[in-house]
HTML snippet that shows the backbone in 3Dmol.js (N, CA, C, O; Angstrom):
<script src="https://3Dmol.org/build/3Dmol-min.js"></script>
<div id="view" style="width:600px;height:400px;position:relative"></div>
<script>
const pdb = `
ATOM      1  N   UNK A   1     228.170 110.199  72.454  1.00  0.00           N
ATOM      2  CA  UNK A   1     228.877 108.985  72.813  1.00  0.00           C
ATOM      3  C   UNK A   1     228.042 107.773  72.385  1.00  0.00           C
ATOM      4  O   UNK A   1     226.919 107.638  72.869  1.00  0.00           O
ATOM      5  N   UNK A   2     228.581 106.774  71.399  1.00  0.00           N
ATOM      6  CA  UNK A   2     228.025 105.650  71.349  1.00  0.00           C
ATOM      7  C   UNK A   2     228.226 104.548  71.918  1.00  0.00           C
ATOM      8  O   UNK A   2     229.368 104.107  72.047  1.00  0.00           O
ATOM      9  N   UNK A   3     227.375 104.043  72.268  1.00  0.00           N
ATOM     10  CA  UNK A   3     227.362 103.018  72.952  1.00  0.00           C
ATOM     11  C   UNK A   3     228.033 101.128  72.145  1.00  0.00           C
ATOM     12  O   UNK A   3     227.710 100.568  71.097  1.00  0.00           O
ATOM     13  N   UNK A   4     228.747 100.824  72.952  1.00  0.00           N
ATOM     14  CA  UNK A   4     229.052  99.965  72.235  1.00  0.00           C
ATOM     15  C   UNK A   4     227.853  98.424  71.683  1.00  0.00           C
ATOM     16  O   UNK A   4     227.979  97.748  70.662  1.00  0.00           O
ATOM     17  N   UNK A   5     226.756  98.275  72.803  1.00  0.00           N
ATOM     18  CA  UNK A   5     226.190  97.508  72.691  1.00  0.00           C
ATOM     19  C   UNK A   5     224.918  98.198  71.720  1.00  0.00           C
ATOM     20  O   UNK A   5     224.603  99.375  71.895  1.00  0.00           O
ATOM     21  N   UNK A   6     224.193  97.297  70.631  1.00  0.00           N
ATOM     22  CA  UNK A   6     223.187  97.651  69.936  1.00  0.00           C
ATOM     23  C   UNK A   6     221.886  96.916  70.494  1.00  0.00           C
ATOM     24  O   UNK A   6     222.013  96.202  71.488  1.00  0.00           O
ATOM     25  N   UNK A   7     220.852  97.041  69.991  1.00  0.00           N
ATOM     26  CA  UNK A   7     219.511  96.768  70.423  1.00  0.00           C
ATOM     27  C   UNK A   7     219.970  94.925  70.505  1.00  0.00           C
ATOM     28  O   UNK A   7     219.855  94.202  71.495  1.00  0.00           O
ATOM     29  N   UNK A   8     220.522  94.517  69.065  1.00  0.00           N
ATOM     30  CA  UNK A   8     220.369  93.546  68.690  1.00  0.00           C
ATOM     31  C   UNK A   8     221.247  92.688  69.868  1.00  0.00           C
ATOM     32  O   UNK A   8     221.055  91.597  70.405  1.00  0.00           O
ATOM     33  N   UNK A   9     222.413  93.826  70.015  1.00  0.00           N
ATOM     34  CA  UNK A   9     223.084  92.571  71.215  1.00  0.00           C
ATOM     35  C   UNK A   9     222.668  92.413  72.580  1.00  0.00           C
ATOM     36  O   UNK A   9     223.056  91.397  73.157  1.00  0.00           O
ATOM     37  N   UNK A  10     221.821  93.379  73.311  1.00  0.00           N
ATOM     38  CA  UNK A  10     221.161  93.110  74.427  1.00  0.00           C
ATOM     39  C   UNK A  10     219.957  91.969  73.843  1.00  0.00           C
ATOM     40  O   UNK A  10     220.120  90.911  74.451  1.00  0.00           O
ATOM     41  N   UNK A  11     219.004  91.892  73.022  1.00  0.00           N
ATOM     42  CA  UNK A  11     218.478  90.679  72.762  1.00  0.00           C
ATOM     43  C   UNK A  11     218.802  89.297  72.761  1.00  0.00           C
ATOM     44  O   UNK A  11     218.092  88.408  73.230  1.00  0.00           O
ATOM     45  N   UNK A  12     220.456  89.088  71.939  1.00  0.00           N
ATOM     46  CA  UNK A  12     220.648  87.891  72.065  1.00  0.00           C
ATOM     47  C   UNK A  12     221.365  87.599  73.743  1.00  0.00           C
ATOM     48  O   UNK A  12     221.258  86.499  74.285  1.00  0.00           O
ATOM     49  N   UNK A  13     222.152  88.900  74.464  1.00  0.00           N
ATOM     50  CA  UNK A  13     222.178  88.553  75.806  1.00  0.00           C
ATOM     51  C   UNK A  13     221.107  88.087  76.968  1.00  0.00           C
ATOM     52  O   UNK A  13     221.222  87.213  77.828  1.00  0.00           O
ATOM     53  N   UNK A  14     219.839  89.144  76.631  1.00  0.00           N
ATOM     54  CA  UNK A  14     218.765  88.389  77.455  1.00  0.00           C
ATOM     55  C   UNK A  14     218.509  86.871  77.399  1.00  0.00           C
ATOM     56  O   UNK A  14     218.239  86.252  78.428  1.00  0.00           O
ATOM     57  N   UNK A  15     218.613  86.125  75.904  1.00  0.00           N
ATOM     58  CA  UNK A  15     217.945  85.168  75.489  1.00  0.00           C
ATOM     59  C   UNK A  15     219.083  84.171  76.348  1.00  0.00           C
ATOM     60  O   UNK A  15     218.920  83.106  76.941  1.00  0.00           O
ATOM     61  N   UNK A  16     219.874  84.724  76.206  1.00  0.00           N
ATOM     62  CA  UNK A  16     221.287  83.823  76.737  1.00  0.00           C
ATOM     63  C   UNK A  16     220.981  83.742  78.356  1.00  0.00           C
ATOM     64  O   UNK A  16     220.829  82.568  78.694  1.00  0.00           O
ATOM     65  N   UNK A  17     220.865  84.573  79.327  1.00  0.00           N
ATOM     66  CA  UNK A  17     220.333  84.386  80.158  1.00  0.00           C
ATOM     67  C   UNK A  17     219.140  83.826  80.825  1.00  0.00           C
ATOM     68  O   UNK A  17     218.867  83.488  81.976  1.00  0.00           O
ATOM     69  N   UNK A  18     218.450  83.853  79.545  1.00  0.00           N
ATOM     70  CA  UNK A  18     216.951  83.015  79.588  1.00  0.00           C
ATOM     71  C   UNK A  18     217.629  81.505  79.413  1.00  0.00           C
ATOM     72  O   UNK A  18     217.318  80.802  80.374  1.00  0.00           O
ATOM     73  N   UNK A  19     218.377  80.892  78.553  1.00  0.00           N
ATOM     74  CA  UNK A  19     218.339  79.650  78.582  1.00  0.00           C
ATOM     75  C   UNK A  19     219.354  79.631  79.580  1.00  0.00           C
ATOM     76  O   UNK A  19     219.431  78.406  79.680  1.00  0.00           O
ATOM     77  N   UNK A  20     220.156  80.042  80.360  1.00  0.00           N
ATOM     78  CA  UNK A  20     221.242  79.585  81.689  1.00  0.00           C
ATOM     79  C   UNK A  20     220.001  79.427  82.656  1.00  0.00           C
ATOM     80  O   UNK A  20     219.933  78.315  83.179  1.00  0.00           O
ATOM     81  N   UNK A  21     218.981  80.347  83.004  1.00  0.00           N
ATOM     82  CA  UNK A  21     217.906  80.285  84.213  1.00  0.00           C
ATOM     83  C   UNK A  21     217.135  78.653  83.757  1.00  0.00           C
ATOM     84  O   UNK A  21     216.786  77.777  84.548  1.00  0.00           O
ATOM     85  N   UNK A  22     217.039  78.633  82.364  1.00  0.00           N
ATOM     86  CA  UNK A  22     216.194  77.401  82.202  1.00  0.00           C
ATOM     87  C   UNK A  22     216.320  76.169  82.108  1.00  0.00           C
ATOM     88  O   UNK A  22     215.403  75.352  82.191  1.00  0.00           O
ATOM     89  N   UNK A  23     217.606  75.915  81.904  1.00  0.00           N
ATOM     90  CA  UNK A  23     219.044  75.277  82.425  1.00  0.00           C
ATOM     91  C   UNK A  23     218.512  74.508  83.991  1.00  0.00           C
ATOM     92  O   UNK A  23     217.940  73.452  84.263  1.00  0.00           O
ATOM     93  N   UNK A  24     219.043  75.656  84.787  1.00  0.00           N
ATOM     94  CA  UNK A  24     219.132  75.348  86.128  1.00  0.00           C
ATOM     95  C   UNK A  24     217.929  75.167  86.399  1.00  0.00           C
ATOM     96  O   UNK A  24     217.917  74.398  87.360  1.00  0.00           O
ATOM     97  N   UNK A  25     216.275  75.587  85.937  1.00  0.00           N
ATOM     98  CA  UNK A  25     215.065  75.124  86.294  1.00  0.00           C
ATOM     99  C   UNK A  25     214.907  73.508  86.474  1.00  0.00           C
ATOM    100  O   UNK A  25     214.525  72.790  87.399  1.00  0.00           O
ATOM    101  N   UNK A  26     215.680  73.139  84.322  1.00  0.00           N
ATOM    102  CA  UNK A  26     215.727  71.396  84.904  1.00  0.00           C
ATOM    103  C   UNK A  26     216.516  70.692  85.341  1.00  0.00           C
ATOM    104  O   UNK A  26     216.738  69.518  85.047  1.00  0.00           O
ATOM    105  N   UNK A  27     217.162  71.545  86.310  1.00  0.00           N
ATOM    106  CA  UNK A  27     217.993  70.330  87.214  1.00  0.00           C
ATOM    107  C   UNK A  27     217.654  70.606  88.284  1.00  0.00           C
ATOM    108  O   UNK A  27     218.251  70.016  89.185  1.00  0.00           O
ATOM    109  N   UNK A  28     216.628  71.549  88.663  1.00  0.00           N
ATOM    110  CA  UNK A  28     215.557  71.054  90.168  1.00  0.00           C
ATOM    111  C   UNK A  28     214.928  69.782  90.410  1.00  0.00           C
ATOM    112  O   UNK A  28     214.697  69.196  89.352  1.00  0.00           O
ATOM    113  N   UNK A  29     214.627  69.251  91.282  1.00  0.00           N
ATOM    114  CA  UNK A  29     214.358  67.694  91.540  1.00  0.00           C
ATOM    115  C   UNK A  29     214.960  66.477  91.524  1.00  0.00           C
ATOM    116  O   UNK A  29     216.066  66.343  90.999  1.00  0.00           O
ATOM    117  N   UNK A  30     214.343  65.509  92.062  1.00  0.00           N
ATOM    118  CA  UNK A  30     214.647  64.493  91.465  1.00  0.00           C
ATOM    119  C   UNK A  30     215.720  63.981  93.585  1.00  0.00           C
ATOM    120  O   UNK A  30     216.539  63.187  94.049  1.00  0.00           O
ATOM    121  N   UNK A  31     215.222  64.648  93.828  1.00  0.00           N
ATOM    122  CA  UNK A  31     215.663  64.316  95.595  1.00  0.00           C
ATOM    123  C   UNK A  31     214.322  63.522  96.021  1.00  0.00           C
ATOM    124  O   UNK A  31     213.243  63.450  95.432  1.00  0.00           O
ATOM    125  N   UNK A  32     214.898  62.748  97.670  1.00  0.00           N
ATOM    126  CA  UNK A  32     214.307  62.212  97.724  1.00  0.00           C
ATOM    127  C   UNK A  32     213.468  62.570  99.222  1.00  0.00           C
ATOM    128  O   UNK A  32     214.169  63.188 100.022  1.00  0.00           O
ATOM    129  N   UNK A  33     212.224  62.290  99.629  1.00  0.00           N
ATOM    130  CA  UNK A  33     211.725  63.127 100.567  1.00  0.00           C
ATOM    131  C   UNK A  33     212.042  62.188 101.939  1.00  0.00           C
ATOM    132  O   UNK A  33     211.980  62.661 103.074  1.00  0.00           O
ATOM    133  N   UNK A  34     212.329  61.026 101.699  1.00  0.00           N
ATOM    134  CA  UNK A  34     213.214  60.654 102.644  1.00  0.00           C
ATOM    135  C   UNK A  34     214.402  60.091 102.503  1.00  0.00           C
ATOM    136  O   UNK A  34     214.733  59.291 101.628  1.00  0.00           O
ATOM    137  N   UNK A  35     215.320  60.695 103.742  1.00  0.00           N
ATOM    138  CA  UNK A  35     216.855  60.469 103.261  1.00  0.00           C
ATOM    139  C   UNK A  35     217.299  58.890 103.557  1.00  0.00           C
ATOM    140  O   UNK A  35     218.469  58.629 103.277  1.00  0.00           O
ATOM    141  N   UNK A  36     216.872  58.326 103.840  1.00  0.00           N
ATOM    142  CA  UNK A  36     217.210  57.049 104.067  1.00  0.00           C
ATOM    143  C   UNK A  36     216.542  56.241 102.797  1.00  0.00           C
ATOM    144  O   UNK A  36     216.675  55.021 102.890  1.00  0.00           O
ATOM    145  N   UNK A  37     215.887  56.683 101.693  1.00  0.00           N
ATOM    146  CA  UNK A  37     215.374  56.546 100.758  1.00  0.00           C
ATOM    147  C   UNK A  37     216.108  56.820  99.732  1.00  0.00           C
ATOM    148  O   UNK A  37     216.708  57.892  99.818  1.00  0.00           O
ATOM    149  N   UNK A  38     216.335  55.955  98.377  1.00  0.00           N
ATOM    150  CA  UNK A  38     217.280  56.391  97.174  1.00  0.00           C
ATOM    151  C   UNK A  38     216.560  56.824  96.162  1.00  0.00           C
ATOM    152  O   UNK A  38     215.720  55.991  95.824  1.00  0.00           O
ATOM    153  N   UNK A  39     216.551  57.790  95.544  1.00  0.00           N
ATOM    154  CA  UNK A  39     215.551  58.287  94.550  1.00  0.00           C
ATOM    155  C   UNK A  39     216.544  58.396  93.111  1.00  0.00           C
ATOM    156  O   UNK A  39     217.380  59.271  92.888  1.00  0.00           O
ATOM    157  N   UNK A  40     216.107  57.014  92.056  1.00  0.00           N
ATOM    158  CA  UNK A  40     216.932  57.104  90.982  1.00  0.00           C
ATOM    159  C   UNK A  40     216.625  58.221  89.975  1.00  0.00           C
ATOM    160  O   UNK A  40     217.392  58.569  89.078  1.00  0.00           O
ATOM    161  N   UNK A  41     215.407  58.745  90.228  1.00  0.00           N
ATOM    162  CA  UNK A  41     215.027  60.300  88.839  1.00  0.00           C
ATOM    163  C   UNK A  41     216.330  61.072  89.171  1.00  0.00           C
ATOM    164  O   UNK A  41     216.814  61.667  88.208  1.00  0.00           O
ATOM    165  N   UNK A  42     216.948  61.168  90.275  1.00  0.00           N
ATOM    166  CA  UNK A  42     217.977  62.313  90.178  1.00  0.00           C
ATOM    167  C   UNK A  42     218.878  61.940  89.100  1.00  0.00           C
ATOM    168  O   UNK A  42     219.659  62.797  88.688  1.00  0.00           O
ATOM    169  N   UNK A  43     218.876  61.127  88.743  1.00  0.00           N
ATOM    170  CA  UNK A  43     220.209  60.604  87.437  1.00  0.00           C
ATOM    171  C   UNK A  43     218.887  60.471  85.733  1.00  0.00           C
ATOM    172  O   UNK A  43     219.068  60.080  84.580  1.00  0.00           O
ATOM    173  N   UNK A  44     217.881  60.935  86.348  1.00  0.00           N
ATOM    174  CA  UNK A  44     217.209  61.063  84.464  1.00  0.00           C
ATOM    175  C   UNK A  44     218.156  61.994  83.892  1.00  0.00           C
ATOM    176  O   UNK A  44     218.913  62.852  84.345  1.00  0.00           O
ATOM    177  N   UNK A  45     217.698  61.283  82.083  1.00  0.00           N
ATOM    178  CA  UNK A  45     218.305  62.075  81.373  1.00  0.00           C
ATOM    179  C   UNK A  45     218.028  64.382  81.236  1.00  0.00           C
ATOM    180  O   UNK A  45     218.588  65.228  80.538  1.00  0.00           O
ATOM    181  N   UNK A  46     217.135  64.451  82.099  1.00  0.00           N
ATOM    182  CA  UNK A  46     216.752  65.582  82.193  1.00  0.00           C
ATOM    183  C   UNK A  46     217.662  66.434  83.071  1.00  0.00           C
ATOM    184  O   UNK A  46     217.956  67.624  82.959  1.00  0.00           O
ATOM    185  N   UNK A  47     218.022  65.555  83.944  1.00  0.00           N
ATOM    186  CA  UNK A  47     218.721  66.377  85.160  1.00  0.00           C
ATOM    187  C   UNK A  47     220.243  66.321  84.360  1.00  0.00           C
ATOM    188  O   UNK A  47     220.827  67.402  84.276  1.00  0.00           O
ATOM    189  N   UNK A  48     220.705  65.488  83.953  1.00  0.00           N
ATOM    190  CA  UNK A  48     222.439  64.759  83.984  1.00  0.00           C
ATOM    191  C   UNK A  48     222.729  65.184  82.275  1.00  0.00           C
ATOM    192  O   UNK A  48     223.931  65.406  82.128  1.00  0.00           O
ATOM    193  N   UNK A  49     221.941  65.351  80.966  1.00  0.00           N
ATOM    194  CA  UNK A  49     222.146  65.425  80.409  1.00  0.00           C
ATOM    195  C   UNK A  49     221.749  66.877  79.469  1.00  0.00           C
ATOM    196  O   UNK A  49     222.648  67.642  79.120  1.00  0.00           O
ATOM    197  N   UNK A  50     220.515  67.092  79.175  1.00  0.00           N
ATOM    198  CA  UNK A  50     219.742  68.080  78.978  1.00  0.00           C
ATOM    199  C   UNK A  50     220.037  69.473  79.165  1.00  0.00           C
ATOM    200  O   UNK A  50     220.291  70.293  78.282  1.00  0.00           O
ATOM    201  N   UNK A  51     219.954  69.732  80.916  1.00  0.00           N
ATOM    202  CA  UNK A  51     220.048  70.708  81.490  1.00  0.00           C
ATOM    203  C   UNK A  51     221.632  71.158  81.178  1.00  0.00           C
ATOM    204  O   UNK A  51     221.734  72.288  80.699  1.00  0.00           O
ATOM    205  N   UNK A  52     222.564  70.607  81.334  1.00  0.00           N
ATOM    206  CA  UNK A  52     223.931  71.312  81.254  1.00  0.00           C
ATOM    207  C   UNK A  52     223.889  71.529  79.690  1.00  0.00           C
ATOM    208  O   UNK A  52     224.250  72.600  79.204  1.00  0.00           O
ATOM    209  N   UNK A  53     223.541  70.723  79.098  1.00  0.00           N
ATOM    210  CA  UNK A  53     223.277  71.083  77.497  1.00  0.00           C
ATOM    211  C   UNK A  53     222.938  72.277  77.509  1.00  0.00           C
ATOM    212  O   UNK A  53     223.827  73.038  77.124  1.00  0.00           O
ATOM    213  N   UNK A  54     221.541  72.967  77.944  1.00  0.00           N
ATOM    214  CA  UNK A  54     221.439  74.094  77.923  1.00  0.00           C
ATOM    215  C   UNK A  54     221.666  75.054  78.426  1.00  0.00           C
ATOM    216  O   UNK A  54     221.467  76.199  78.021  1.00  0.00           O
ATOM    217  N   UNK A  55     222.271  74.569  79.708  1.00  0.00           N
ATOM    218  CA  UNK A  55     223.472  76.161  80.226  1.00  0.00           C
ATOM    219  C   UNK A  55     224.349  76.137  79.668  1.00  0.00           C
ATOM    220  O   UNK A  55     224.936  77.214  79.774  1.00  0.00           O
ATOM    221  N   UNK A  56     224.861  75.438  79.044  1.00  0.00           N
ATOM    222  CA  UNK A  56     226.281  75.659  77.790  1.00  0.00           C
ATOM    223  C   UNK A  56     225.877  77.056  76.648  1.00  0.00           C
ATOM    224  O   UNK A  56     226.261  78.204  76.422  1.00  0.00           O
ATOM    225  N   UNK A  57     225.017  76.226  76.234  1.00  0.00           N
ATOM    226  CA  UNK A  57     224.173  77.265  74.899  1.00  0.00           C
ATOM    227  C   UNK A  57     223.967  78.305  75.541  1.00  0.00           C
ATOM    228  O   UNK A  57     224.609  79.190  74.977  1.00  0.00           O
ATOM    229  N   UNK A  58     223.249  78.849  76.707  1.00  0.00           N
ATOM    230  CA  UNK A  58     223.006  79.817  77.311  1.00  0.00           C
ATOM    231  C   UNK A  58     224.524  80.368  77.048  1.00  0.00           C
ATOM    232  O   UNK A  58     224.687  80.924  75.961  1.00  0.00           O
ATOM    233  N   UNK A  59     225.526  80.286  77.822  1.00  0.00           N
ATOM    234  CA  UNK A  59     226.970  80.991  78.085  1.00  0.00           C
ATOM    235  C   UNK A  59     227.362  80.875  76.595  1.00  0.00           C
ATOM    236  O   UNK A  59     227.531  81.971  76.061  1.00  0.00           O
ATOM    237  N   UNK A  60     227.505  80.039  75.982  1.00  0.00           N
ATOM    238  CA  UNK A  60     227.950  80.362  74.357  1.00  0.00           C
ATOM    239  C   UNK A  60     226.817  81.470  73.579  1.00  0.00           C
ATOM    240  O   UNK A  60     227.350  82.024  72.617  1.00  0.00           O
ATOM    241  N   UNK A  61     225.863  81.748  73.734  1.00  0.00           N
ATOM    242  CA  UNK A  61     224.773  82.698  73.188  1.00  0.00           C
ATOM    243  C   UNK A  61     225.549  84.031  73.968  1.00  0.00           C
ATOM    244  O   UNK A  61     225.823  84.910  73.151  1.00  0.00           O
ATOM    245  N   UNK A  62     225.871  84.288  75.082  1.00  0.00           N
ATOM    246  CA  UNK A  62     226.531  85.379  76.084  1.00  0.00           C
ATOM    247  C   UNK A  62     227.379  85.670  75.245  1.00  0.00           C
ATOM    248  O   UNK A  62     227.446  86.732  74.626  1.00  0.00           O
ATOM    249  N   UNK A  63     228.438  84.291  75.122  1.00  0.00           N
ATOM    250  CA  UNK A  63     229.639  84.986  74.610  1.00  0.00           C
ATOM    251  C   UNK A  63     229.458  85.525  72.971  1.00  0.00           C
ATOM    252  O   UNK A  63     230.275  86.253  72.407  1.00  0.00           O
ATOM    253  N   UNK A  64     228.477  85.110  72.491  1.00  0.00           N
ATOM    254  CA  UNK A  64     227.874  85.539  71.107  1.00  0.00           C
ATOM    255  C   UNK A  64     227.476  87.143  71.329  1.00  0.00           C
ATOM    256  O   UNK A  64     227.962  88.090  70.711  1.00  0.00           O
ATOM    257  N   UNK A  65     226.617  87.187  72.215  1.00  0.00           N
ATOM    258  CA  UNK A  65     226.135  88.825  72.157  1.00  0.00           C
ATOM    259  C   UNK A  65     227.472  90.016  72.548  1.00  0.00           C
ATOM    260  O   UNK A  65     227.518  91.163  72.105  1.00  0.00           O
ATOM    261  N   UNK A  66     228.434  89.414  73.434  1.00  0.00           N
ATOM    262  CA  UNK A  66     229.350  89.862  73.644  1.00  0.00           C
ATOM    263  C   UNK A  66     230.438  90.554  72.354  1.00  0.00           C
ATOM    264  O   UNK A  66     230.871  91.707  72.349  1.00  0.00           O
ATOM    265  N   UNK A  67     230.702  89.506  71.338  1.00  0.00           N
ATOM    266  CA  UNK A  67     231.394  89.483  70.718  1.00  0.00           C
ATOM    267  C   UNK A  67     230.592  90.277  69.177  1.00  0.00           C
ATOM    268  O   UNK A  67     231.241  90.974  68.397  1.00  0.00           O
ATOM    269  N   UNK A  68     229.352  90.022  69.041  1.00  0.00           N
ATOM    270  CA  UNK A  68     228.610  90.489  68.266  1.00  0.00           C
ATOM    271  C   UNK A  68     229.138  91.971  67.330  1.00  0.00           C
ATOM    272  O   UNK A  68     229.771  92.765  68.026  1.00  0.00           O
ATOM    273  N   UNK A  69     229.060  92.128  66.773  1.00  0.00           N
ATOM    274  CA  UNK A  69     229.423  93.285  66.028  1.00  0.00           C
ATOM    275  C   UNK A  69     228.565  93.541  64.661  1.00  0.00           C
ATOM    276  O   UNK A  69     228.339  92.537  63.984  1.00  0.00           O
ATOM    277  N   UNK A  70     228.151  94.586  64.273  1.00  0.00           N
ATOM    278  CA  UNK A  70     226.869  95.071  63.329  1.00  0.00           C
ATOM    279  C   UNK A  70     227.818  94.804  62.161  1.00  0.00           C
ATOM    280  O   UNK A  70     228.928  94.370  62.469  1.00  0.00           O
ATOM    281  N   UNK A  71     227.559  94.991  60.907  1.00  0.00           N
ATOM    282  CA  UNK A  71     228.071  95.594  59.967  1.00  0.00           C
ATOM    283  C   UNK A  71     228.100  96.608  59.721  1.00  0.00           C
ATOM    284  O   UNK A  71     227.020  97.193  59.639  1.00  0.00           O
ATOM    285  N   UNK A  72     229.550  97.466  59.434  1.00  0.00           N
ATOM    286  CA  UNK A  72     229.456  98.611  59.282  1.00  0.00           C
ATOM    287  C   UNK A  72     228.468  99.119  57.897  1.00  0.00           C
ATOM    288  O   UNK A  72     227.885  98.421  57.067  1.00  0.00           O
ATOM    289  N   UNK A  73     228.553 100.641  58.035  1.00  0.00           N
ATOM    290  CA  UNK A  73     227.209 100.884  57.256  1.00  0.00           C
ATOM    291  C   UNK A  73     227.718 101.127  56.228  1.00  0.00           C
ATOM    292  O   UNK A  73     226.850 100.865  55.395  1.00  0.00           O
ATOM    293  N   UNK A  74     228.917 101.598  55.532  1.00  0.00           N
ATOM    294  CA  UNK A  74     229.585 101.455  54.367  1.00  0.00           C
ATOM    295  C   UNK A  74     229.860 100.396  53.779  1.00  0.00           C
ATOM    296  O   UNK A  74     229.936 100.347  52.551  1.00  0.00           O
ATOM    297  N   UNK A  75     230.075  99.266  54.632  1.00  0.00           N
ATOM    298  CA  UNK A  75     229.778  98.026  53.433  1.00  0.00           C
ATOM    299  C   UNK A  75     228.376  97.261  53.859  1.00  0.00           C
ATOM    300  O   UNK A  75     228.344  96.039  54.006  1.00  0.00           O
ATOM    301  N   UNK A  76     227.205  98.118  54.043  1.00  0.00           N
ATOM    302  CA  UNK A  76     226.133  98.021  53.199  1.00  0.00           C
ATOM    303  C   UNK A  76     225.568  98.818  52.447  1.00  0.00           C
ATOM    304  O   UNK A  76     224.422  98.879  52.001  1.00  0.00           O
ATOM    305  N   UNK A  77     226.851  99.699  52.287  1.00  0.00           N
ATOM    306  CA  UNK A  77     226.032 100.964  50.961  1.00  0.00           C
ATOM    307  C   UNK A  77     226.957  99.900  50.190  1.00  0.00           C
ATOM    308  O   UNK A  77     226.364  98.832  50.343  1.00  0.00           O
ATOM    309  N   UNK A  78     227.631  99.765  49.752  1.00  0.00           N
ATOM    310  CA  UNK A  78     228.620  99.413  48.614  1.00  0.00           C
ATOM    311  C   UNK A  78     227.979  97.936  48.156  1.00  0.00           C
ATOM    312  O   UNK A  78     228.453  97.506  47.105  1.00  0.00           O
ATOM    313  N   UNK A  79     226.880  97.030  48.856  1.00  0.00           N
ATOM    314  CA  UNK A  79     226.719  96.070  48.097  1.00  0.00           C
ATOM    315  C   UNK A  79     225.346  96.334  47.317  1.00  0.00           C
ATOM    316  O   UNK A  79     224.941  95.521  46.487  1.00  0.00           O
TER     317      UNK A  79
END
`;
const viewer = $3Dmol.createViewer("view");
viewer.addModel(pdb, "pdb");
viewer.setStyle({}, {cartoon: {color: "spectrum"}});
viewer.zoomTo();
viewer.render();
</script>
């Protein structure tokens, strides 16, 4: 029985999960330690812009390994 997933597509799935975790790393912070206190870092470009940037790529890399498919091995004998 073969498996449908290859070496190559669990790699680009890990990596995809690596940038969703790293994603959500930079949008930790940026609170404020007192609440009656306004803390403007929560609106840096790190938290508001960046970070969803790279949980996007993360889930589009997913749906990449997902969809992934080798070339079959007959048309790489034939070229």
């Amino acid at each position: 029985m073969k498996s449908t997933f290859t070496k190559k597509n669990y790699y680009i799935l890990v990596s995809g999960i690596i940038l969703i975790a790293l994603g959500y790393i930079l949008m930790i912070g940026g609170g404020s330690k007192d609440p009656n206190e306004f803390n403007p870092e929560i609106f840096s470009f790190q938290r508001i812009t960046l970070a969803p940037l790279v949980c996007l790529l993360g889930f589009v890399t997913i749906i990449v390994a997902i969809m992934w498919r080798p070339k079959s091995e007959s048309a790489q004998v034939s070229k």
